[in-house]
C-alpha positions in Angstrom: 120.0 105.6 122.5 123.5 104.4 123.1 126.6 103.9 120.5 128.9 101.8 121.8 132.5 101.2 120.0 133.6 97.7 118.6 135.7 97.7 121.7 132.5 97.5 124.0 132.9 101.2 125.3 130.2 103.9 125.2 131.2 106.3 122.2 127.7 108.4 122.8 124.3 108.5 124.2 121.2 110.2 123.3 118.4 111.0 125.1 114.8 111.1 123.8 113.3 111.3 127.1 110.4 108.7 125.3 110.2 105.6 124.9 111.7 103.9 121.9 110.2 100.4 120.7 112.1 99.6 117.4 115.4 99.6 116.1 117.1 102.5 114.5 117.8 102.8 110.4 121.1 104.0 109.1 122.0 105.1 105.9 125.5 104.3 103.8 126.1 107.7 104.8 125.7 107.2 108.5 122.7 109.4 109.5 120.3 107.5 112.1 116.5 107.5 112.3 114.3 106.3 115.1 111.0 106.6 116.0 109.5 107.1 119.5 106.5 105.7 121.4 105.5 109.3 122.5 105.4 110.4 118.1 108.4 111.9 117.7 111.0 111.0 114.9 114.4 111.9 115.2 117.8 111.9 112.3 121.1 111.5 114.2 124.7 112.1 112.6 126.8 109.3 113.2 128.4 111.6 116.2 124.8 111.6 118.2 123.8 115.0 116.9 120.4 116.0 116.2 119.7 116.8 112.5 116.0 117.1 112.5 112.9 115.9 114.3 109.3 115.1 112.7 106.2 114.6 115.1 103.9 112.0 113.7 99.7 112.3 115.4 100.9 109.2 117.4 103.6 106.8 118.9 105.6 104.9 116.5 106.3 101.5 117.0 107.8 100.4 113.9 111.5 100.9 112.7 112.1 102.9 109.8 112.9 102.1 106.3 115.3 104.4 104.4 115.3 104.0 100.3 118.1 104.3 98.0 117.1 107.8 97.3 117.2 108.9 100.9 113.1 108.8 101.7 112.4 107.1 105.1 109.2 105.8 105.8 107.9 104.4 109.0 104.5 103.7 110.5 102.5 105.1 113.7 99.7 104.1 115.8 97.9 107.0 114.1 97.1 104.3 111.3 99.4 106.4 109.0 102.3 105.2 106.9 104.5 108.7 107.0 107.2 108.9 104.4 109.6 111.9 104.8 112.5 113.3 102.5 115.9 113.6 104.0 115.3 116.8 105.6 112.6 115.4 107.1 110.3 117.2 105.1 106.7 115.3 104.8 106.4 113.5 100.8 103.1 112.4 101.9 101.1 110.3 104.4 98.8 107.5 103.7 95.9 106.5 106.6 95.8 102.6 106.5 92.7 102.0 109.3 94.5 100.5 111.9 97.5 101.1 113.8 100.6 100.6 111.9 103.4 98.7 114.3 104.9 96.5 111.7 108.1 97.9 109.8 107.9 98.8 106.3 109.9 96.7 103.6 110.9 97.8 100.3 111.1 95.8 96.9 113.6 96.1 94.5 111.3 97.5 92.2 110.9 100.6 95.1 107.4 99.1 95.9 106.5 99.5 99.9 104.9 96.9 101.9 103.7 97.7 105.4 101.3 95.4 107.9 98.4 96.9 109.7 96.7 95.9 113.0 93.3 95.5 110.3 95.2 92.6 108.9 95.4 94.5 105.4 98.8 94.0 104.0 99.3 97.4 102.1 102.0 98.4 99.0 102.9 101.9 97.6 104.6 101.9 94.3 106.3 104.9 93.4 105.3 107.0 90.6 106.9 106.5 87.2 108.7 110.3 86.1 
């Protein structure tokens, strides 16, 4: 992953040594998450510096979706639909059938929509407290 500054130089790189496929989330905050095609998913600071890594059963193709309360979800080849707190802690996992390489999108409502390789398109709507 590179960071290059408005003025076209390189600010910072950082190595996965995997494969990445999708494009990074970042928050208003500035932390970055990406997924890689080998499972693992990383947070960055806005400096390049690891925060945190989660390893998903399979290679994620799809970029992440972070939610106004600081949840990201993404999906992995697994057939999984991983949502992860801030920490990147697991919330919980959903298994959708088929390889999940489409990107997450969230309503306004909260509600999550994600596309699977069963043609199935899938929503998760948060609980009420």
């Amino acid at each position: 992953l590179y960071c290059i500054k408005p003025d076209g130089r390189l600010y910072w790189t950082f190595d996965t040594k995997q494969d990445i496929f999708s494009s990074p989330a970042v928050t208003d905050e500035g932390n970055i998450f990406l997924g890689s095609g080998k499972g693992r998913f990383y947070s960055l600071t806005t400096e390049g510096k690891l925060l945190w890594t989660y390893d998903a059963e399979g290679p994620i193709l799809s970029s992440p979706l972070v939610d106004r309360e600081g949840k990201v979800a993404f999906g992995s080849d697994d057939g999984h639909l991983y949502v992860l707190d801030s920490k990147g802690k697991l919330v919980w996992k959903a298994f959708l059938g088929a390889e999940v390489v489409s990107s997450p999108a969230l309503s306004a409502d909260g509600t999550i929509f994600v596309g699977c390789h069963n043609g199935i398109l899938y929503s998760f709507r948060r609980e009420k407290k």
